[in-house]
N, C-alpha and C positions, 0 to 999 in steps of 0.2 A: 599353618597356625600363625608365623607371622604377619602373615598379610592380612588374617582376620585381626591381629592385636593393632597392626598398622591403620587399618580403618577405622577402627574402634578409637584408637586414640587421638585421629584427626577426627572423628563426629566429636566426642568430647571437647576437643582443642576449639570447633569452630561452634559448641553450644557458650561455653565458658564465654565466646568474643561476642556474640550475641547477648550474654548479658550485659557485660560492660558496653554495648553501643547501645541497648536497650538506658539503660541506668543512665547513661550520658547525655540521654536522649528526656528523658525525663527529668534531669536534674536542671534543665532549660530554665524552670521556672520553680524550683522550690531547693531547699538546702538539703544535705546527705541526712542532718537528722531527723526528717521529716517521710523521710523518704522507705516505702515501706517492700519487704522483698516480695510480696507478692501480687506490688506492681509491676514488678520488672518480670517476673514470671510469665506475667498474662502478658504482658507486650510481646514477649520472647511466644507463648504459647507452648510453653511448658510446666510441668506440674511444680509446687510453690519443693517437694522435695529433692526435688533436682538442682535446685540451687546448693544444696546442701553438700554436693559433688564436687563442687566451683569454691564457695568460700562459706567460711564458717557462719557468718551473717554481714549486715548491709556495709559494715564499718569496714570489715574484711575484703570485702569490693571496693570501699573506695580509697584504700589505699593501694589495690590493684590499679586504679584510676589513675592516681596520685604518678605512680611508677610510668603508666602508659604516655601519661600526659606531660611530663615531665623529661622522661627519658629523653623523646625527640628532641629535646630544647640543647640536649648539650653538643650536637654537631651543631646548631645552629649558634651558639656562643663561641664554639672554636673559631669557626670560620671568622664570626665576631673581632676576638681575639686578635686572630693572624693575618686581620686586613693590615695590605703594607701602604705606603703615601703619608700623603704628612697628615696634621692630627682630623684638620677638617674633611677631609675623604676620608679618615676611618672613623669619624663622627659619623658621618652620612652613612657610609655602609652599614654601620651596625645598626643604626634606626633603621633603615630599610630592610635590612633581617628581618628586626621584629616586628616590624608591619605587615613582611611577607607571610611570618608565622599566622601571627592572629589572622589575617586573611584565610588562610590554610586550616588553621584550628581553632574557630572560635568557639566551637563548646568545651574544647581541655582549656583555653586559657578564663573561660567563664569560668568553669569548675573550680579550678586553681586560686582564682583570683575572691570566689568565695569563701573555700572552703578553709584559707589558708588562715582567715582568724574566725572559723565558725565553730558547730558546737558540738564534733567528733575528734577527743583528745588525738588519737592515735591517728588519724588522718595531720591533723595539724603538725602532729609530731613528723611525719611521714614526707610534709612536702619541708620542711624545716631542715628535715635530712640530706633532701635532696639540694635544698636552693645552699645549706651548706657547702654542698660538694659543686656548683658551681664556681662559688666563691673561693673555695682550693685550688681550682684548675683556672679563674681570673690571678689569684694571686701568683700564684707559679708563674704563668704566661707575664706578671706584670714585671717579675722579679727577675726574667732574662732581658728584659729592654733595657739598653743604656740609661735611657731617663732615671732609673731605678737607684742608679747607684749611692751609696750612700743612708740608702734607706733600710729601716729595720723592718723585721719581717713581720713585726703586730700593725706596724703601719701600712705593709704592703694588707695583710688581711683588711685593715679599716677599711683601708680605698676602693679594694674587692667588694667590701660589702655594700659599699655606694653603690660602683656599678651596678652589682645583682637588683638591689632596691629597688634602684632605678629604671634598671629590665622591667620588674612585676610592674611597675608602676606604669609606665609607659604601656604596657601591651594592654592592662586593665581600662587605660584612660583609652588608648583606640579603637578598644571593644565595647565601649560604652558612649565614643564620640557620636557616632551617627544612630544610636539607639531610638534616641529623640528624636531624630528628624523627620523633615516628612521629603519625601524623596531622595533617592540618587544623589543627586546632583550636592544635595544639603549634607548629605553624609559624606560625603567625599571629600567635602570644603572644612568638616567638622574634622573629619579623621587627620587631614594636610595641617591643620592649626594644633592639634595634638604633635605631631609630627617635627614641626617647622619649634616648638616648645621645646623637645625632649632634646633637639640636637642643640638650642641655645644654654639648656643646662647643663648639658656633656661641656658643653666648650667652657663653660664656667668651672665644671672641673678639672678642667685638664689648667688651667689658668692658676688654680688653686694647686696643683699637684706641680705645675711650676717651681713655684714659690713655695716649696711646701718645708722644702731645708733652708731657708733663708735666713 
């Protein structure tokens, strides 16, 4: 008996991921609220009541989305985080992160990068939640660095929330650099000027976070 509950809940666990790659897959080119469940259905090739198994309706999925696409970003911040050297090498590595992300995930940081001021309340609510709790786990990390000292910790959240911004912003602009282009070669050169951008603004704040008690 368990082994039939055992199956049964891995066929469900892997129809459920099938919708979310399906709905991910379709949100390429249109927003969540647009977006209808029983497109995702027929992609998937199952019946529109089967979804009903998985999540309540589309908004329900895409804060499953939200969670999926999102989650993976906070090992990629840590690591972020806890690059050691002085500030210009952990400048670079973090842009190089999130370059490697979007590389890796351009349809969560697409999705993300839409849906985070689009027209699904509880979605927006959803990634608001999440990119909050990056900005706890920036602040905390900012707050054991000697540089730190002296600072209050609404200050340390400000700065956090720079960084985070800055993350979306940065991954949005390299997932959009080479969109226009027309070859390879034009993308690459496009994505590096995004890139070569994001690290001259970090260094301007770290310049500013300097001087920030002065």
């Amino acid at each position: 008996m368990s082994h039939t509950l055992g199956i049964r809940q891995a066929q469900k666990q892997k129809t459920r991921q099938a919708l979310l790659d399906a709905a991910l897959g379709l949100l390429e080119d249109q927003s969540l609220s647009s977006l209808g469940l029983r497109e995702v259905t027929r992609a998937v090739g199952v019946a529109p009541a089967a979804f009903y198994r998985h999540f309540k309706d589309t908004a329900d999925l895409g804060v499953a989305l939200v969670e999926e696409a999102l989650g993976s970003l906070h090992e990629t911040i840590r690591a972020a985080i806890v690059t050691t050297g002085g500030s210009d090498e952990r400048i670079d590595r973090a842009v190089s992160l999130i370059a490697a992300h979007v590389r890796a995930h351009p349809a969560h940081v697409r999705f993300i990068a839409r849906e985070r001021h689009g027209g699904v309340a509880v979605v927006r609510s959803a990634i608001g939640v999440q990119l909050q709790r990056f900005a706890d786990e920036v602040a905390a990390a900012l707050g054991a660095d000697p540089e730190a000292v002296g600072w209050s910790s609404a200050d340390l959240r400000m700065l956090a929330g720079v960084y985070v911004d800055h993350m979306v912003m940065t991954a949005s602009a390299i997932l959009e650099a080479g969109a226009s282009c027309d070859g390879p070669l034009a993308a690459r050169q496009a994505e590096e000027a995004v890139i070569a951008t994001a690290r001259r603004q970090l260094r301007l704040v770290t310049l500013g976070r300097r001087h920030w008690l002065d």
